[in-house]
C-alpha positions as a LaTeX table, in Angstrom:
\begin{tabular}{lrrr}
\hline
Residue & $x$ (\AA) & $y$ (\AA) & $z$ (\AA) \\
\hline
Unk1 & 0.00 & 0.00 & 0.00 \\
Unk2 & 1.26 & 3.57 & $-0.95$ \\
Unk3 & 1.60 & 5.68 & 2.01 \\
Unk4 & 3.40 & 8.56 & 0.50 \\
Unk5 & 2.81 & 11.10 & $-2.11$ \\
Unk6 & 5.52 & 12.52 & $-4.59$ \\
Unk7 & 4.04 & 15.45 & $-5.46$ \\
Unk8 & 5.41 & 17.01 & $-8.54$ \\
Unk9 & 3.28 & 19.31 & $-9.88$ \\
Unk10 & 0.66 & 21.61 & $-8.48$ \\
Unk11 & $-1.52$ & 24.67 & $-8.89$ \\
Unk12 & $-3.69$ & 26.74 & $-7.20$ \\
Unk13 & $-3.52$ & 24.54 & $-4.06$ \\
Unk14 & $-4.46$ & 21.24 & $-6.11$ \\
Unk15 & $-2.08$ & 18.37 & $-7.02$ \\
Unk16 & $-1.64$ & 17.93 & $-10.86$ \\
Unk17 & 0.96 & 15.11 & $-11.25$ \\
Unk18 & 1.99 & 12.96 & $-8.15$ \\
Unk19 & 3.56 & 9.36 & $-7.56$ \\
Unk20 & 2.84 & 7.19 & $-4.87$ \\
Unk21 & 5.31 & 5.14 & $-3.39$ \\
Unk22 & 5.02 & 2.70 & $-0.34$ \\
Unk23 & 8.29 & 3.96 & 0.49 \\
Unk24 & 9.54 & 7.09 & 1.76 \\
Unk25 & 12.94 & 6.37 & 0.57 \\
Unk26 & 11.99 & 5.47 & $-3.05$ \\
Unk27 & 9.66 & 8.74 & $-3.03$ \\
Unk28 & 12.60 & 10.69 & $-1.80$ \\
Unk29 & 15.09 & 9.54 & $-4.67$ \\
Unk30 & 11.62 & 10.49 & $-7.38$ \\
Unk31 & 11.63 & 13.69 & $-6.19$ \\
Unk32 & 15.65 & 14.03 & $-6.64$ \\
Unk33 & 15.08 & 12.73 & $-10.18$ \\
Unk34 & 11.82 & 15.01 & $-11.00$ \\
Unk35 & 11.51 & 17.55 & $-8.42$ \\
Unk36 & 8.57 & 18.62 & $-6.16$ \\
Unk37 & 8.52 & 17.39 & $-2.78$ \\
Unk38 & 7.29 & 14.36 & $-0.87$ \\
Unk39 & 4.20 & 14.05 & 1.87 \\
Unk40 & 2.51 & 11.96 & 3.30 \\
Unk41 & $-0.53$ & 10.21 & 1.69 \\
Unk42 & $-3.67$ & 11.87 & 3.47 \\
Unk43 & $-6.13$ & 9.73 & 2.50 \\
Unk44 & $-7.14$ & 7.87 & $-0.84$ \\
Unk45 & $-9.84$ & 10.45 & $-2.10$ \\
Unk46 & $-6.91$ & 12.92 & $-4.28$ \\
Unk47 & $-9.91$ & 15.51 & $-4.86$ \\
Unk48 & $-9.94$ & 16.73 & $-1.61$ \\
Unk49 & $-6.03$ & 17.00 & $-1.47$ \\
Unk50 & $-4.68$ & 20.33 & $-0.41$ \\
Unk51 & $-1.11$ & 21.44 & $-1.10$ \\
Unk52 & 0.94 & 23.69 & 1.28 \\
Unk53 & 3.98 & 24.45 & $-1.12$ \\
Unk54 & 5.47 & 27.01 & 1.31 \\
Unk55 & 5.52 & 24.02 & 4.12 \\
Unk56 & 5.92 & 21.18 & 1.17 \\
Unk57 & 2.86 & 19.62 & 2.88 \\
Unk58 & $-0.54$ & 17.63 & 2.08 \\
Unk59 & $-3.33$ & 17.63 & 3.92 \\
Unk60 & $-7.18$ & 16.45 & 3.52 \\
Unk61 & $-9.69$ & 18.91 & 3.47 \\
Unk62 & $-12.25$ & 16.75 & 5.40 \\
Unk63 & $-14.90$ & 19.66 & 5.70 \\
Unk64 & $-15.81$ & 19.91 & 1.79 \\
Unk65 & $-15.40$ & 16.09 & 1.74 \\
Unk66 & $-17.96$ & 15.77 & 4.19 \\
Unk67 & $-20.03$ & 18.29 & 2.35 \\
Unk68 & $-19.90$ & 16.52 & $-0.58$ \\
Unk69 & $-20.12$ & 13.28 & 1.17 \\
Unk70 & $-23.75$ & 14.85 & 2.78 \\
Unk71 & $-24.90$ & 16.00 & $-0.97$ \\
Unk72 & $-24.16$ & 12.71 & $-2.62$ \\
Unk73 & $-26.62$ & 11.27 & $-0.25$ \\
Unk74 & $-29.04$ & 13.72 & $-0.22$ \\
Unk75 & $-29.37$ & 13.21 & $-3.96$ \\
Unk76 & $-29.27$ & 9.68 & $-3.83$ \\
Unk77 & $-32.85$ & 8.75 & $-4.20$ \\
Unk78 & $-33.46$ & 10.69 & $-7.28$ \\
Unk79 & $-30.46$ & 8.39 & $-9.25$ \\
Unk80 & $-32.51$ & 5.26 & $-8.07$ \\
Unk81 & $-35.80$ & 7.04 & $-8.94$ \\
Unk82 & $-34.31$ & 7.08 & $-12.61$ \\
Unk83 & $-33.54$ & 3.39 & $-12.44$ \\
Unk84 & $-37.01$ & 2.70 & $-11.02$ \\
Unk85 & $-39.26$ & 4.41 & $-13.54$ \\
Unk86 & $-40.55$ & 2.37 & $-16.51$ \\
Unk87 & $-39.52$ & 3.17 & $-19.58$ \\
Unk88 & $-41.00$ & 6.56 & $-21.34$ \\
Unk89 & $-43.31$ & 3.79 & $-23.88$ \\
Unk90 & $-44.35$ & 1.97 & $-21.05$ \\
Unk91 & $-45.53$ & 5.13 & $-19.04$ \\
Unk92 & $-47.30$ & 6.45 & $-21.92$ \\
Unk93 & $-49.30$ & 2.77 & $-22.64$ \\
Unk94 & $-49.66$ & 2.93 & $-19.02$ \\
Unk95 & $-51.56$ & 6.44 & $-19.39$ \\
Unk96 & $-53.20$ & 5.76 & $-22.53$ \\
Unk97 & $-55.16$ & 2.85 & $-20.84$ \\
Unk98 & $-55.79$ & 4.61 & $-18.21$ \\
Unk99 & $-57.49$ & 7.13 & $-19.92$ \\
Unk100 & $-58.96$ & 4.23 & $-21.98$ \\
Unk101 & $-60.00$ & 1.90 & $-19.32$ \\
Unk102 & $-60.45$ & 4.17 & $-16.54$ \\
Unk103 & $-57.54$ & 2.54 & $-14.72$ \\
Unk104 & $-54.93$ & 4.61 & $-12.62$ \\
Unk105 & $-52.22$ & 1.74 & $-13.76$ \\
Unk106 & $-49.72$ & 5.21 & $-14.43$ \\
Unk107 & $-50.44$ & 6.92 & $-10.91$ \\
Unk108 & $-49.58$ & 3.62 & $-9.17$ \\
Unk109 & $-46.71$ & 2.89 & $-10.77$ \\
Unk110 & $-44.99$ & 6.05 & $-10.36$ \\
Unk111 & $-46.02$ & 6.44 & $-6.94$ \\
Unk112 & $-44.59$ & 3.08 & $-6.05$ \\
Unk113 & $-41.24$ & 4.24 & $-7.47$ \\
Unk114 & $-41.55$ & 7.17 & $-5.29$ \\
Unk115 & $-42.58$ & 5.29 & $-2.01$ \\
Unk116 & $-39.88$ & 2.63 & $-2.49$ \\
Unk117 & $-37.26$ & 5.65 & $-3.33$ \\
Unk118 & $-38.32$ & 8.61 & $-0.59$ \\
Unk119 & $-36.43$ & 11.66 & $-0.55$ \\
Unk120 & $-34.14$ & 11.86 & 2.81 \\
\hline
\end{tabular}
């Protein structure tokens, strides 16, 4: 498992090009080869990754990950709603005979996908 980071590259607080190594040694001689500096390995999610290049560190910025973390969830249920509905011909066969048959086949079905899938 890689537990440090040669960073090599980085902008506006962000890594661009980094190695891991499991190492620190064999991180040390990549940066003598192709410069930057070597860290740590904060955690495994690189998006959330925040370079120090005064203090050559890397830390984790675990409040937007969280925040993210929070959002993905939130939104969940409307990914799974997708999955859930029936096809757009389906739904409109559904509401064609229920207009034709007096049946509420269409209301059901979508409000099935909704109770199975609630919003959080």
């Amino acid at each position: 498992m890689e537990k440090y980071i040669a960073v090599v590259r980085h902008q506006n607080n962000k890594v661009i090009k980094y190695q891991p190594f499991a190492v620190e040694a064999d991180a040390d001689a990549h940066v003598i080869t192709y410069g930057g500096f070597v860290a740590e390995k904060p955690s495994d999610r690189i998006k959330y990754w925040v370079v120090d290049a005064d203090n050559k560190t890397l830390t984790h910025d675990k409040s937007t990950a969280d925040s993210d973390d929070v959002a993905i969830v939130a939104n969940a249920y409307k990914e799974d709603r997708r999955i859930a509905y029936p096809d757009v011909g389906d739904q409109m066969d559904m509401q064609y005979h229920d207009l034709v048959d007096g049946t509420t086949t269409w209301k059901d079905a979508v409000a099935k996908v909704k109770s199975d899938n609630p919003k959080p």
